[in-house]
Backbone bond lengths (Angstrom), bond angles and torsions (degrees), N, CA, C in turn:
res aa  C-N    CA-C-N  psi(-1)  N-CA   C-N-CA  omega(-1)  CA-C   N-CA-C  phi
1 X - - - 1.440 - - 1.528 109.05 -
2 X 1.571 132.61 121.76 0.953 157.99 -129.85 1.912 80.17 -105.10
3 X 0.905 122.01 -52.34 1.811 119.85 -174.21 1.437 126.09 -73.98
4 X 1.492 106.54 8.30 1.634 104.59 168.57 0.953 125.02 -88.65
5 X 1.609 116.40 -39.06 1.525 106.60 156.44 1.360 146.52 -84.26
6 X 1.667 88.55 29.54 1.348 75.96 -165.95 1.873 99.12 -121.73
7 X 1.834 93.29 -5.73 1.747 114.30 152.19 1.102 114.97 -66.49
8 X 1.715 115.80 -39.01 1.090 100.10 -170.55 1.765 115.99 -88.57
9 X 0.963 128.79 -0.55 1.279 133.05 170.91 1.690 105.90 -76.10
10 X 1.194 102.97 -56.28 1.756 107.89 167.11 1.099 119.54 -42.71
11 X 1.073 119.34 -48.62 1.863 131.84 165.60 1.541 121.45 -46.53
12 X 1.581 124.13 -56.34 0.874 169.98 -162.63 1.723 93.50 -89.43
13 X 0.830 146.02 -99.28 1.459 136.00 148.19 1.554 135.18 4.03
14 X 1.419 91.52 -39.32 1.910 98.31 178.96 1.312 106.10 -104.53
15 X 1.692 123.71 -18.06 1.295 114.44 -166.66 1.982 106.13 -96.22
16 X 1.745 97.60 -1.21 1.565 92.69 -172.61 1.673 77.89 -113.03
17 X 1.164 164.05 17.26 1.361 155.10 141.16 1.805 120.63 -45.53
18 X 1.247 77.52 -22.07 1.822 90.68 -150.37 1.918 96.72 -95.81
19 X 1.662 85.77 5.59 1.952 87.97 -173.40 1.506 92.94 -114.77
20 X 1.397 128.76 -12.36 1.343 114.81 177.53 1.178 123.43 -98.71
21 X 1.358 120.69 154.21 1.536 130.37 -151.28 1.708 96.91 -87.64
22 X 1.469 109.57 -62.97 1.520 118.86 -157.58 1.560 106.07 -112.81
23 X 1.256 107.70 160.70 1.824 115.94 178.69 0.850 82.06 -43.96
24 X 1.581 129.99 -79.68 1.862 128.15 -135.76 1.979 102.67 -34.85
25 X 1.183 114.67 -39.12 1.428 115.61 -147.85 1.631 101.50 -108.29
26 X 1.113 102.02 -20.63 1.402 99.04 160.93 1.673 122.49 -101.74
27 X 1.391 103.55 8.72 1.400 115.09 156.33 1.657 127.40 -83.40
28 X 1.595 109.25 -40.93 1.097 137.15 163.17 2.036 109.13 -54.65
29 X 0.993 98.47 -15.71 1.718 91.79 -165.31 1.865 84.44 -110.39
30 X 1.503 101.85 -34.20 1.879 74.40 -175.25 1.339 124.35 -90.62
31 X 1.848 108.51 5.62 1.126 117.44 -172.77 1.673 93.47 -83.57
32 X 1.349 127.42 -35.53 1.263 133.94 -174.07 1.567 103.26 -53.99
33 X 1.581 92.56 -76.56 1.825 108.20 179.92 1.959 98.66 -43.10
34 X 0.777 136.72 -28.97 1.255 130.16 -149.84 1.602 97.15 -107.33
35 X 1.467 127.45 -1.64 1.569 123.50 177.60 1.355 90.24 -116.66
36 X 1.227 131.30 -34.74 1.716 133.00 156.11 1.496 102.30 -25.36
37 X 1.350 100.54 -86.45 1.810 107.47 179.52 1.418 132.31 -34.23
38 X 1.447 87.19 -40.55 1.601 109.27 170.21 1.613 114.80 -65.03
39 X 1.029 100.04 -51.66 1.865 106.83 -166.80 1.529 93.29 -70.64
40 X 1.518 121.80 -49.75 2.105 108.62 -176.19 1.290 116.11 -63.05
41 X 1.572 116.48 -25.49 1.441 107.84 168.30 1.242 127.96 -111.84
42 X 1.843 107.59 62.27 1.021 106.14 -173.14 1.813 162.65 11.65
43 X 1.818 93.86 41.37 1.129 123.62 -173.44 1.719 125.39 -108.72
44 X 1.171 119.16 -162.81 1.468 109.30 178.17 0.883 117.42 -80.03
45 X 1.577 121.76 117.71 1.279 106.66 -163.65 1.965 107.82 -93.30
46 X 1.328 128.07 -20.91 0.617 129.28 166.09 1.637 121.52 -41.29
47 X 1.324 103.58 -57.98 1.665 122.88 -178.57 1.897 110.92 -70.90
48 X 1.728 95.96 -0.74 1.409 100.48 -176.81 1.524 113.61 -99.58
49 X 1.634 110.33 -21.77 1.595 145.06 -177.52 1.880 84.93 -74.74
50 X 1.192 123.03 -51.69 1.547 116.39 -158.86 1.211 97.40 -68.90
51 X 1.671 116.04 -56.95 1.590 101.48 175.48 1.159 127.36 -41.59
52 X 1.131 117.62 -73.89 1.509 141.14 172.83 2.020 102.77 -32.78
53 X 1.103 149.76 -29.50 0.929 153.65 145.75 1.523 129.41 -70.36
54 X 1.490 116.10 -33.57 1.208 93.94 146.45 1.481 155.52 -99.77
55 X 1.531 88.62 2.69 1.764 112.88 149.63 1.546 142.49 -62.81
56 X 1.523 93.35 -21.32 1.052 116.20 158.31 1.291 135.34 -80.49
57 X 1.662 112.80 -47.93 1.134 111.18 151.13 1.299 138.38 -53.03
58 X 1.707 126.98 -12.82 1.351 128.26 -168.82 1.626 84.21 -127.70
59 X 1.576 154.80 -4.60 1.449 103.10 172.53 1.642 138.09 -87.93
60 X 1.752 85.40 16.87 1.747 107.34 178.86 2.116 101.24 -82.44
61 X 1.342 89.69 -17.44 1.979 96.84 173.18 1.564 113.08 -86.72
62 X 1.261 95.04 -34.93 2.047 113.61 179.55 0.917 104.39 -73.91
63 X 1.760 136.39 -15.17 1.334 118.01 -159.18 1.455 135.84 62.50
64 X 1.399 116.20 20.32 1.300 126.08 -178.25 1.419 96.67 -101.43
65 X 0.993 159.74 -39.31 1.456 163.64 -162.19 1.260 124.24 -121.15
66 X 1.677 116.19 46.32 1.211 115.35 -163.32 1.656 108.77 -112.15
């Protein structure tokens, strides 16, 4: 099944957010989680690192990672 890893990166992604202090490092973790996602569903993974980094950087603004 093509959707476990790619929960489990999501999982894995939100539960190490909640340990970093500043954007920089929670940019660094969603750019990771976010080339993860990229690479299991055989997509860009580069363009998957940008998301994933700038989601990271903004869900300490969204209030998701506070």
């Amino acid at each position: 099944m093509r959707k476990s890893p790619i929960l489990l990166a999501i999982f894995v992604a939100s539960a190490l957010s909640g340990c970093m202090a500043t954007d920089s490092e929670r940019a660094l973790g969603g750019a990771a989680a976010g080339a993860l996602v990229a690479d299991a569903t055989d997509t860009n993974v580069l363009a998957g690192a940008a998301i994933g980094a700038l989601a990271g950087t903004y869900c300490d603004d969204a209030g998701i990672c506070n």
